[in-house]
C-alpha positions, 0 to 999 in steps of 0.5 A: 598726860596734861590735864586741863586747869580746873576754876571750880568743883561742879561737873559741869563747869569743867572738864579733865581728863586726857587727850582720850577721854573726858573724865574726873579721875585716874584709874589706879592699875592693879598690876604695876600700881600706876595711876593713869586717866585711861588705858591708853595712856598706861598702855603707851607708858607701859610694856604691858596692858592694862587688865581693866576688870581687876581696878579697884581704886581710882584717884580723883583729879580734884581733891588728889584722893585715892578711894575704892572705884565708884562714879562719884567721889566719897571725898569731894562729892564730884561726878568722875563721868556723866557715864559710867560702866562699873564693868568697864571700868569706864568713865566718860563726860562727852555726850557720844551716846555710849552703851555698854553691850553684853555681846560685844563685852565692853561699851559702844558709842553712837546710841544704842537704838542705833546698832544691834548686836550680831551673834555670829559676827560677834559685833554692834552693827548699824540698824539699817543693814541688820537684814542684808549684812553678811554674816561673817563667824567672828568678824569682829574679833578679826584684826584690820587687814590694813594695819592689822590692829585689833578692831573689837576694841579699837576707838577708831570707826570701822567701814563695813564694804559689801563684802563685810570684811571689816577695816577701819575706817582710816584704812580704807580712806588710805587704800581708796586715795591710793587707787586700791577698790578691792578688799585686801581679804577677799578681792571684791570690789569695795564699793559700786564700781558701775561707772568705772566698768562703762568707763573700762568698756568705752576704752576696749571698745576704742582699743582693738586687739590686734589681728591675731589676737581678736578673737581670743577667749579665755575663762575667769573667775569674777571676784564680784560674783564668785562665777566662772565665765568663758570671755574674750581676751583683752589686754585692759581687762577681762570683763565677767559675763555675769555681773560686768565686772572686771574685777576678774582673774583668769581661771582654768585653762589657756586662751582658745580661738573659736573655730569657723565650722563650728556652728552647735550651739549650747541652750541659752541659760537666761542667767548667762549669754548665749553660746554665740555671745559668750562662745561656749562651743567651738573653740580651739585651744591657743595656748602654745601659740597665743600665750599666757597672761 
């Protein structure tokens, strides 16, 4: 990697390092005795990864000295990194509020009054969902279900949709400018889907079914909500009783028409439509003359 031209020997008044990280040394890797400024840079040089806690050397960029691993050089007396890790192996002369988590096992940026660590995840996640996150065993050992990269020590941000199925965050960005809203792990909707719902609503409104096909039903199962529901049967979308989803899949069971003299109705359950509403009773199965979606 090119590294930027040094005019003096102060920390302050300049800056080297790669196209990764800010900093004033190389790291002399311990398994093929390459000196490289970062792990990425031996990573996308090498055929294998770099084992960081086993570096015991570093070069300086100043003064070309190799010397045993520490944050200042015993040669020249320059600072490698305003931030330094000796658990890590880690230097960094950029302000991005850099921390080293015992959890998590390596350093997180963005300030550590700002995240906390989460046991069960095992993750840094943001202070303001501490008390309403789902609490996923391992998530953050998981791998991007986009690009399947590892997200535990990824440098890229992650976007933690309701679901908590992480995804970094250019992933998702790619997925949404695509037209997907769903997470490609569990199904559920990635963000409020309200006024897409209203929107769905207006347009079956305006499109009816025809004749024979008006007064189908048929049971779903809402990703949303992870309910079942008996609905009418319409071509754009079925729409979840429950929560007003559409983010449904039909369930159990083929399409079934009410039946005229059919008249009992089931008690009211004041999470869920009435029977009338919802036609709980009185349907005859159509199976084999309505179709299957």
């Amino acid at each position: 990697m090119a590294l930027q031209d040094a005019d003096a020997t102060s920390s302050s008044q300049f800056t080297l390092g790669c196209e990764h990280y800010r900093r004033k040394c190389k790291l002399v890797s311990p398994c093929c005795k390459q000196n490289y400024i970062c792990r990425f840079c031996h990573d996308e040089s090498e055929n294998h990864p770099l084992d960081r806690p086993k570096i015991t050397e570093v070069e300086c960029l100043v003064c070309k000295q190799t010397q045993p691993f520490s944050q200042t050089c015993g040669n020249c007396g320059i600072i490698f990194g305003n931030y330094f890790c000796e658990k890590c192996k880690l230097f960094g002369d950029e302000d991005l509020g850099m921390y080293h988590c015992d959890g998590c096992g390596l350093c997180r940026v963005g300030g550590r009054d700002k995240f906390f660590h989460c046991d069960t995840c095992e993750l840094c996640l943001p202070t303001n969902i501490k008390s309403s996150h789902k609490c996923i065993v391992k998530m953050g050992k998981a791998n991007c279900p986009v690009c399947l990269e590892d997200i535990h020590t990824s440098r890229n941000v992650s976007h933690i949709p309701p679901c908590s199925h992480l995804i970094h965050r250019p992933c998702f960005d790619d997925l949404i400018s695509a037209g997907f809203y769903a997470c490609p792990v569990c199904g559920a909707s990635m963000f409020k889907m309200d006024e897409v719902w209203e929107s769905l609503d207006a347009e079956i409104r305006d499109t009816p079914m025809p004749g024979e096909y008006s007064d189908l039903y048929c049971n779903v199962l809402c990703r949303d909500c992870n309910k079942e529901c008996l609905t009418m049967f319409h071509v754009l979308g079925n729409k979840c009783l429950r929560c007003g989803s559409y983010n449904t899949v039909r369930a159990k069971g083929g399409l079934c028409r009410r039946e005229k003299e059919q008249t009992t109705q089931l008690p009211e359950d004041p999470e869920y439509p009435s029977s009338e509403s919802r036609g709980a009773e009185g349907f005859s199965n159509e199976s084999d003359n309505s179709g299957k979606s």
